[in-house]
C-alpha positions as CSV (number, residue, x, y, z in Angstrom):
1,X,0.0,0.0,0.0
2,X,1.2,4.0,-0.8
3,X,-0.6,6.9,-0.3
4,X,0.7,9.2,-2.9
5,X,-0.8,12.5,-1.4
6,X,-1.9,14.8,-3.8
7,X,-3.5,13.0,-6.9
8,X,-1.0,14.5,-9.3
9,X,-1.2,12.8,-13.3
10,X,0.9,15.0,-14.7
11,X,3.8,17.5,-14.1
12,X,3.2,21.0,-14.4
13,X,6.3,23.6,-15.1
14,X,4.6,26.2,-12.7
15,X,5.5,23.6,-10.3
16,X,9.0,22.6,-11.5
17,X,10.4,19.4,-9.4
18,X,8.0,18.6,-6.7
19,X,8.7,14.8,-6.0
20,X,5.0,14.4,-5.9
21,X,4.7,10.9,-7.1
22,X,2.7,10.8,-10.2
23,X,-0.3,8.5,-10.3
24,X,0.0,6.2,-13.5
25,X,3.7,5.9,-12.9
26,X,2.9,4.5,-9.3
27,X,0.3,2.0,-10.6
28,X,3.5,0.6,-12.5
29,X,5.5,0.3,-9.9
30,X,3.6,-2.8,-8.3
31,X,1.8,-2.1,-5.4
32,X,-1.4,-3.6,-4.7
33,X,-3.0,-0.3,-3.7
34,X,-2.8,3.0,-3.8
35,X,-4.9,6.0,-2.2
36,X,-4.7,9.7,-2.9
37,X,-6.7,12.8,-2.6
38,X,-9.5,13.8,-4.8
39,X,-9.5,17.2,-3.9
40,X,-6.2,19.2,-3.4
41,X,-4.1,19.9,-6.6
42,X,-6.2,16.9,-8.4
43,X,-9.1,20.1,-8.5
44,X,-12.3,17.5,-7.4
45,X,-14.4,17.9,-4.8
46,X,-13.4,16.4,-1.7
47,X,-12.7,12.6,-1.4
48,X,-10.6,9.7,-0.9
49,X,-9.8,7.4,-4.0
50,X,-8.2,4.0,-4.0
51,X,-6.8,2.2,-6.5
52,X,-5.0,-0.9,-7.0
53,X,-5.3,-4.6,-7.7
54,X,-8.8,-6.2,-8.1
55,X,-8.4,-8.5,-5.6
56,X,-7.5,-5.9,-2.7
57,X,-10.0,-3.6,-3.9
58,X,-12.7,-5.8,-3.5
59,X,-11.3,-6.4,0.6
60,X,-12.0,-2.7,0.7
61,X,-15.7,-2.9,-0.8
62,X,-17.0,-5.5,1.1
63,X,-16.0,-4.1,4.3
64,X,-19.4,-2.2,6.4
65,X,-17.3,0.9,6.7
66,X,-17.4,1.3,2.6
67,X,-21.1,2.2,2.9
68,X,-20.8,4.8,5.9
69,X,-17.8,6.8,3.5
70,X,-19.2,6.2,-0.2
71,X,-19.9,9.3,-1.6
72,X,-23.1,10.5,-2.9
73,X,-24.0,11.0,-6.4
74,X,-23.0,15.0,-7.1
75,X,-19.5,14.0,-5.4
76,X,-19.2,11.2,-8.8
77,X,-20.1,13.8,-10.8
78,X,-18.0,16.2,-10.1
79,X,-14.8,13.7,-9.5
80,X,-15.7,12.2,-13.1
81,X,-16.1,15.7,-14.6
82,X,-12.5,16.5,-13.6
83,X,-11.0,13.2,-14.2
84,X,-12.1,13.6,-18.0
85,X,-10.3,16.9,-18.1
86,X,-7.1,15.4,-16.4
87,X,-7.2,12.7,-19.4
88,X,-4.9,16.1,-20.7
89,X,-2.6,17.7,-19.2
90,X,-2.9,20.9,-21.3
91,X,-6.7,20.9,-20.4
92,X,-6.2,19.9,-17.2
93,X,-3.8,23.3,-16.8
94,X,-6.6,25.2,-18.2
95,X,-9.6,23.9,-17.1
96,X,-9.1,23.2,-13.4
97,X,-9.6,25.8,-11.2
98,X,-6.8,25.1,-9.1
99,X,-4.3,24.1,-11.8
100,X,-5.6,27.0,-14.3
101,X,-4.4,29.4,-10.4
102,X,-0.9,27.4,-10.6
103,X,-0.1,27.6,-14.2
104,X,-1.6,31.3,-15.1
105,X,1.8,33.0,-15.8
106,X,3.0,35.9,-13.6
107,X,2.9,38.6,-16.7
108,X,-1.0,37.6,-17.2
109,X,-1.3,38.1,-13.5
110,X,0.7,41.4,-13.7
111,X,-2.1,42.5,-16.5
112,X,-5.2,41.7,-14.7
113,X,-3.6,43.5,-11.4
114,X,-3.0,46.2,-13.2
115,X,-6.4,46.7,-15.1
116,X,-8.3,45.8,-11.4
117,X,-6.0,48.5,-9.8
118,X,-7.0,51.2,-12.2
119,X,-11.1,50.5,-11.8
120,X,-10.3,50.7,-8.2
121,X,-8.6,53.8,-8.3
122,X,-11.4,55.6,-10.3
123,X,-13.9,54.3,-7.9
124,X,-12.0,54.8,-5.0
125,X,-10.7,58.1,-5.0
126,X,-7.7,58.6,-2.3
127,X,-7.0,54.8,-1.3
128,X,-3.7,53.7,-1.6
129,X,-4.3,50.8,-3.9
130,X,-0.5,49.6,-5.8
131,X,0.8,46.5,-7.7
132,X,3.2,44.0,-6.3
133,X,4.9,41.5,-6.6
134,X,4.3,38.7,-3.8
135,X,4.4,34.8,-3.6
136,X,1.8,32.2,-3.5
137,X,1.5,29.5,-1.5
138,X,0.3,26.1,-3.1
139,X,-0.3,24.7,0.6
140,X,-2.2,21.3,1.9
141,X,-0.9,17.8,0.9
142,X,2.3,17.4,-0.2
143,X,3.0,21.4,-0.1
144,X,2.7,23.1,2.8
145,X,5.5,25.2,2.2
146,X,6.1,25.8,-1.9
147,X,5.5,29.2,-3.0
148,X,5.0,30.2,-7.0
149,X,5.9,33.8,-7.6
150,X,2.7,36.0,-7.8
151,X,1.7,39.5,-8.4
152,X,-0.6,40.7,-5.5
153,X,-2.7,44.3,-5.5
154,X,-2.0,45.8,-2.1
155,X,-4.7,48.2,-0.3
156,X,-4.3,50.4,2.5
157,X,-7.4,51.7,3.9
158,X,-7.4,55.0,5.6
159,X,-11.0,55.3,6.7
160,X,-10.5,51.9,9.3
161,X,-8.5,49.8,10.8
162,X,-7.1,47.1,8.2
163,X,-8.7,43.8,10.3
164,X,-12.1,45.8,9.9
165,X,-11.8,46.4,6.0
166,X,-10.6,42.4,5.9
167,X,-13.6,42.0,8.0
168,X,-16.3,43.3,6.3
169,X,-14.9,42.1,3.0
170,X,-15.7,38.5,4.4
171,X,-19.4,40.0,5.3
172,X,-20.1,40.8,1.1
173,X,-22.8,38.9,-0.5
174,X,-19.7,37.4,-2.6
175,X,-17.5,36.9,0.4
176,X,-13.7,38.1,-0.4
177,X,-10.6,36.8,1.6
178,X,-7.4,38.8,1.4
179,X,-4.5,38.3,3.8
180,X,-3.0,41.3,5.8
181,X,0.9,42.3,5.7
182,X,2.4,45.6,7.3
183,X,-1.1,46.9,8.0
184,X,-2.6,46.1,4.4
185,X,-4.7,44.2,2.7
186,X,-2.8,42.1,0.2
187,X,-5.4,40.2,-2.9
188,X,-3.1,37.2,-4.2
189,X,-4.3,37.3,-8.0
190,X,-3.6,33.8,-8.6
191,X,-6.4,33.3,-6.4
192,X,-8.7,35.5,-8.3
193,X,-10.4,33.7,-11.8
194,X,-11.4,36.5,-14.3
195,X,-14.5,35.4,-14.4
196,X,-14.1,37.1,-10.6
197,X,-12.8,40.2,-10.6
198,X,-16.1,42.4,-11.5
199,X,-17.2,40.8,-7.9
200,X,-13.9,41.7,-6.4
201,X,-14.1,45.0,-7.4
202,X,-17.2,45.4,-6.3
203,X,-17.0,43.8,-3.1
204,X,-13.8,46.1,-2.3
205,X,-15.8,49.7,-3.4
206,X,-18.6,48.7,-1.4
207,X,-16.6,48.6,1.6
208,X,-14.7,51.5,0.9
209,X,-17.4,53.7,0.3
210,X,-19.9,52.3,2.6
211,X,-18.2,54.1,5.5
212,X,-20.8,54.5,8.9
């Protein structure tokens, strides 16, 4: 039995050298079972998945527990939906939320920062809103501690304290987490899809000018 950790198919050069064990290289290797995450850098939703010999895997059906951990039918959708997608790894880089975060290059990054910063600045006259360059951490699994360079759009409210802007940000109707360095907020774009920023803009000048 190995637990390879992450569910990783492919390599990725956002990633560079990991030492993630790769799935379908480990099911070569001879063991009679393997387990890794669905979720995580796979992209599913959130389960466990075994693989391995028939024999074995049958052990694992048949015992009671099986039927008080199976997951329901939205949880096979979703994990087949992104296991189709993994079938290619350029797909896969493009298609996955979370791999489409780690692959986006930083000068993409750098141009969606830079086009937020300046619908900020016209709707948020006075804030001290910049472009930066920060890293991202992949975290969870196998990576707790691997950062990918980033470019990161840095606000410094003057109208509250920092941990109440970061507050009420969380209290939008589409919430918005931001992490706080040297008393601003700091908005990782690799965390931010395009298909996102018209909420994060929003969600930021409807704090900023919503003052009591």
């Amino acid at each position: 039995y190995f637990d390879t950790g992450s569910g990783f198919f492919h390599t990725y050069d956002a990633l560079g050298h990991t030492g993630e064990p790769i799935i379908t290289e480990e099911l070569k290797t001879g063991f009679d079972v393997i387990s890794f995450s669905g979720d995580k850098l796979l992209g599913a939703p959130q389960a466990g998945i075994i693989l391995g010999k028939e024999e074995c895997v049958d052990v694992v059906k048949r015992n009671p527990i099986t039927r008080v951990l199976r997951p329901d039918k939205f949880t096979l959708a979703g994990l087949e939906a992104t296991l189709l997608l993994t079938l290619d790894a350029a797909s896969a880089a493009q298609k996955i939320p979370t791999m489409a975060m780690i692959s986006e290059p930083k000068e993409n990054l750098a141009k969606r920062a830079r086009r937020i910063t300046s619908r900020l600045k016209r709707r948020c006259p006075g804030a001290d809103i910049s472009v930066i360059e920060i890293d991202s951490e992949v975290g969870g699994g196998s990576f707790p501690d691997m950062k990918i360079p980033s470019i990161g759009i840095a606000l410094e409210p003057s109208m509250m304290t920092v941990d109440a802007f970061e507050k009420r940000l969380r209290g939008c109707p589409v919430p918005v987490i931001a992490r706080i360095e040297k008393e601003k907020l700091i908005f990782d774009m690799r965390t931010v899809l395009s298909h996102d920023e018209t909420d994060l803009v929003a969600a930021i000048v409807s704090v900023y000018t919503d003052v009591p």
